[in-house]
C-alpha angles and dihedrals in degrees: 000000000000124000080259105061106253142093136167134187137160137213153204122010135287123321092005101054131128123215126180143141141174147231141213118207097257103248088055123114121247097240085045084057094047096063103036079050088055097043084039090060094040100045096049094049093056091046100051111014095163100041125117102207137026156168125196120182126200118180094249093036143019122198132189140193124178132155089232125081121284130247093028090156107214135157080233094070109120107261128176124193130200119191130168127255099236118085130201115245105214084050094157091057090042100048088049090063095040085055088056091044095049095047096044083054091038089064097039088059095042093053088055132131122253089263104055126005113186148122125222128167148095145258118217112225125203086199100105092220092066118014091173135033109190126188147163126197123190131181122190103268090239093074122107123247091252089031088053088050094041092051097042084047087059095040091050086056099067096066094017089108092034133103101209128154082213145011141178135196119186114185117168090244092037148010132201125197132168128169134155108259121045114272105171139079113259105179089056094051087053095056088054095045104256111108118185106264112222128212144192123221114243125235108275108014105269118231125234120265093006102106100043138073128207115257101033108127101180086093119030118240146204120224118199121161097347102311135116119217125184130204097238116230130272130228103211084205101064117107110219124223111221103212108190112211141180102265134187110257091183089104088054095051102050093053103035084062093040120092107179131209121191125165118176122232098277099079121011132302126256135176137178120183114140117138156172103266093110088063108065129130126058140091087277134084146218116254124189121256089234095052093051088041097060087039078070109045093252084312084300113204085232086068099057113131099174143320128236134167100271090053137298119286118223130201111236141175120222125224082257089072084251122150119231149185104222108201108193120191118239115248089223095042128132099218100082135164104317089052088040094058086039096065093046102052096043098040088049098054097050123083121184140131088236093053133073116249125231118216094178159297149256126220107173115149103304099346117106121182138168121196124207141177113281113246109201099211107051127209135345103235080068097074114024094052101041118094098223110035090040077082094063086061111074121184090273094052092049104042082049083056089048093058108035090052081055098053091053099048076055095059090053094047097043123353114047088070091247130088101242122180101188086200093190105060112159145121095281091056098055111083133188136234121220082269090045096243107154122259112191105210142179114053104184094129103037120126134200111212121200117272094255100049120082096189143022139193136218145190095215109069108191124164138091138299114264096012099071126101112247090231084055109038094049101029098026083243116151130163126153086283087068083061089054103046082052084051092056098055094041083053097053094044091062090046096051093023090226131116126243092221099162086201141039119187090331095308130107125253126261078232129357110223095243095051083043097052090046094048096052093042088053096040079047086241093117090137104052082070080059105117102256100230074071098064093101098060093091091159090059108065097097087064096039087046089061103042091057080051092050090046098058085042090062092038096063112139088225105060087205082071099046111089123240118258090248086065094041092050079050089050098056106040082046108075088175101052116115110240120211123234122271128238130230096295121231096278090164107070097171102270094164097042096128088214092072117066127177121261105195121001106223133096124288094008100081124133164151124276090341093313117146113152115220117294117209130222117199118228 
């Protein structure tokens, strides 16, 4: 690709030659280019591996093969148009100003040099509804001066008697696009040579083709339908006021979500359309596949931050300069759609500083992405389990994860004003921020459950191996109490520093840490199942000592037994409450339940049905 966004080649040998080419939107970076032209290649090919000509559009980049010869310009060329659903109500007012915008950048593009030819500016309004039309045209440079201005006439056509906030029309040669607010990357225009143009409205509102007569040749024009516009004149003194206003985004959302196939009759159809528009609402936002690809690095293997059973999450850095966690779902994966959206709708409605925060999603074709907050620090079963880095937790800066993870898990079960069961509570979901304080993250199988049910059942029994409530893992049975029971282990792991893996490599454990922790507390050696880097903290038995104690107590067989995590948060900021006694905990956790089935056989990735929720690996 050139530093300008376009490349052509061609093939093979008559008649059986292949030409194409692509082309980045003209505001885009080049590294930005670089990786929508790669998925572009890649994508077309695997929807439509037979076929003998076609077009895919991104919304950063198109790209088109065809075994004819290019810039044919015809009124048959595939085309595909996106326009939002909100209309402006003095339309005839407002479509008389989009007709002088689009002709001043018409014949800006069509005036272009052999490297970019495009058009990018706005027209101020004084009408209150719409202060601003922005647009940007671009034709392949290629084109010819009269082919750039015939494609961009058919392709003003398709919204010239419409009212639209916002409008797009993708042709393989050229692509219009106009909206209210700006949407597109001046500085980088301006690197390339092509500054945004400005222009006033005049008084009154001229009308298209009213002020110009075919055949002069002093401004250049543009005819449709037998009307002359002309760009208006522009007065290089005139100091712009720049009016923000509350535009419609709706344009934005469809086709950032939208990836489009079109093949022509002579090799097979293909089409690919599905979106976003099912996920909305929310304090989180949408973000295009292209963007959070290039964030990455193209997904770059360096990026890596750790792999799980629903996809492998990468670290980025936004053009913001913004850090950022990328979970991409697996293709393979078994959490599809409905956990997807799941996650989406619950994560974006929680706030809490125990919780990770979402920032967005991507929904393009098959790509699914969340994208979270980056957490410097990664997971916790990175620490406490590591030989080397369990010693960079001392007793203060565990029993802080303890209860802050409490207090998060309490702010799913009763304060976020929904009903919310996490189901997959564990060490590698537990992730630390740069002063270690507890994030409890990925929330594909969670459920929220109605205000006036305390439990709910299921036929799907999805989690991870030591973790999972016996009520749930063998009769399909959660309630917040499964939350609880996953609390408990997850509490007396910090505190021993040892997993409670129920298998390893197919065999049983010597001791399994539940039956470990419940026969020193009744033989009164808790505190030999202390980890050992945590000897020294003689002045912190007492609080080791209860949340052992809390520990058993979450870990009961029976959930009526275990407490609430409203008790357990009191338990643990109250160093004077008397705590019952615990019963025998749940030592069986159905190891033999022929409806669970390992999925990978090493430590500390074992679940349920192929779940295994993201691990992370610090970097």
């Amino acid at each position: 690709m050139s530093d300008y966004g376009f490349h052509s080649a061609s093939v093979g040998h008559a008649p059986d030659t292949g030409n194409g080419f692509a082309l980045c939107r003209a505001d885009v970076t080049p590294h930005a280019c670089r990786v929508c032209v790669k998925l572009a290649s890649v994508q077309v090919l695997h929807a439509c591996p037979n076929a003998r000509q076609a077009a895919i559009w991104y919304k950063h980049c198109a790209m088109r093969y065809t075994n004819d010869q290019l810039y044919d310009v015809k009124t048959e060329d595939p085309t595909y148009l996106v326009s939002s659903d909100r209309n402006v109500s003095n339309g005839e007012r407002f479509m008389a100003e989009r007709a002088v915008l689009v002709a001043d950048l018409v014949a800006k593009a069509a005036n272009g040099s052999s490297e970019i030819k495009a058009g990018v500016g706005f027209r101020v309004s004084s009408d209150n509804e719409f202060s601003k039309i922005c647009g940007l045209v671009q034709c392949s440079p290629e084109l010819s001066s009269l082919d750039c201005q015939a494609c961009l006439r058919e392709a003003y056509k398709s919204f010239q008697s419409v009212a639209a906030e916002g409008f797009r029309v993708l042709n393989p040669d050229c692509n219009v696009r106009y909206e209210l607010s700006v949407f597109y990357n001046e500085s980088r225009l301006a690197e390339l040579g092509v500054p945004a143009i400005a222009s006033l409205p005049s008084s009154p509102a001229r009308q298209p083709g009213n002020d110009t007569k075919p055949g002069n040749t002093t401004r250049p024009f543009l005819r449709i339908d037998g009307k002359n516009i002309t760009p208006e004149k522009k007065d290089d003194n005139t100091r712009l006021v720049y009016i923000r206003i509350a535009a419609s985004v709706a344009l934005a959302l469809i086709f950032t979500a939208c990836i489009v196939f079109f093949v022509r009759a002579s090799g097979p159809s293909c089409e690919v359309t599905e979106t976003a528009d099912s996920i909305s609402g929310g304090e989180f936002m949408q973000y295009d596949f292209i963007s959070v690809s290039a964030a990455t690095n193209g997904f770059d293997v360096a990026n890596k931050l750790g792999r799980g059973g629903f996809g492998i999450v990468y670290k980025g850095n936004l053009e913001t300069g913004e850090k950022v966690a990328v979970k991409r779902l697996s293709k393979d994966s078994r959490q599809g759609n409905v956990e997807f959206k799941n996650e989406v709708f619950l994560v974006a409605k929680l706030r809490h500083r125990n919780l990770v925060k979402l920032l967005g999603f991507s929904m393009e074709g098959t790509e699914r992405l969340l994208i979270y907050e980056f957490v410097q620090n990664a997971s916790l079963d990175h620490f406490i389990f590591d030989p080397v880095k369990r010693s960079q937790l001392d007793w203060d800066s565990r029993y802080k994860i303890i209860r802050g993870i409490a207090k998060g898990i309490l702010y799913l079960h009763e304060e976020s004003g929904l009903k919310i069961i996490h189901r997959d509570l564990k060490a590698s979901n537990v992730l630390l921020d740069e002063k270690m304080n507890p994030k409890v993250s990925d929330f594909g199988l969670a459920r929220l459950i109605k205000q006036d049910d305390i439990h709910a059942s299921t036929t799907k029994i999805v989690g991870t191996y030591g973790y999972m409530a016996p009520e749930y893992a063998m009769r399909g049975q959660y309630s917040f109490k499964s939350d609880v029971f996953s609390f408990g282990v997850l509490v007396l792991e910090i505190v021993s520093g040892r997993r409670n893996a129920c298998i390893q490599k197919g065999k049983m454990n010597v001791e399994e840490l539940l039956t470990l922790a419940w026969r020193s507390w009744q033989e009164g050696t808790a505190l030999d199942m202390v980890d050992p880097v945590l000897t020294n903290s003689a002045c912190c038995v007492r609080d080791m000592m209860r949340s052992i104690h809390i520990g058993l107590l979450c870990v009961q067989e029976d959930p009526a037994n275990r407490p609430t995590m409203a008790s357990v948060a009191l338990m643990l900021s109250s160093s004077t409450m008397t705590l019952p006694l615990p019963d025998e905990p749940a030592f069986h956790l159905n190891l033999m339940n022929p409806n669970i089935k390992e999925a990978n056989s090493s430590v500390g990735s074992l679940s349920v049905n192929d779940y295994s929720v993201t691990e992370l690996h610090p970097r």
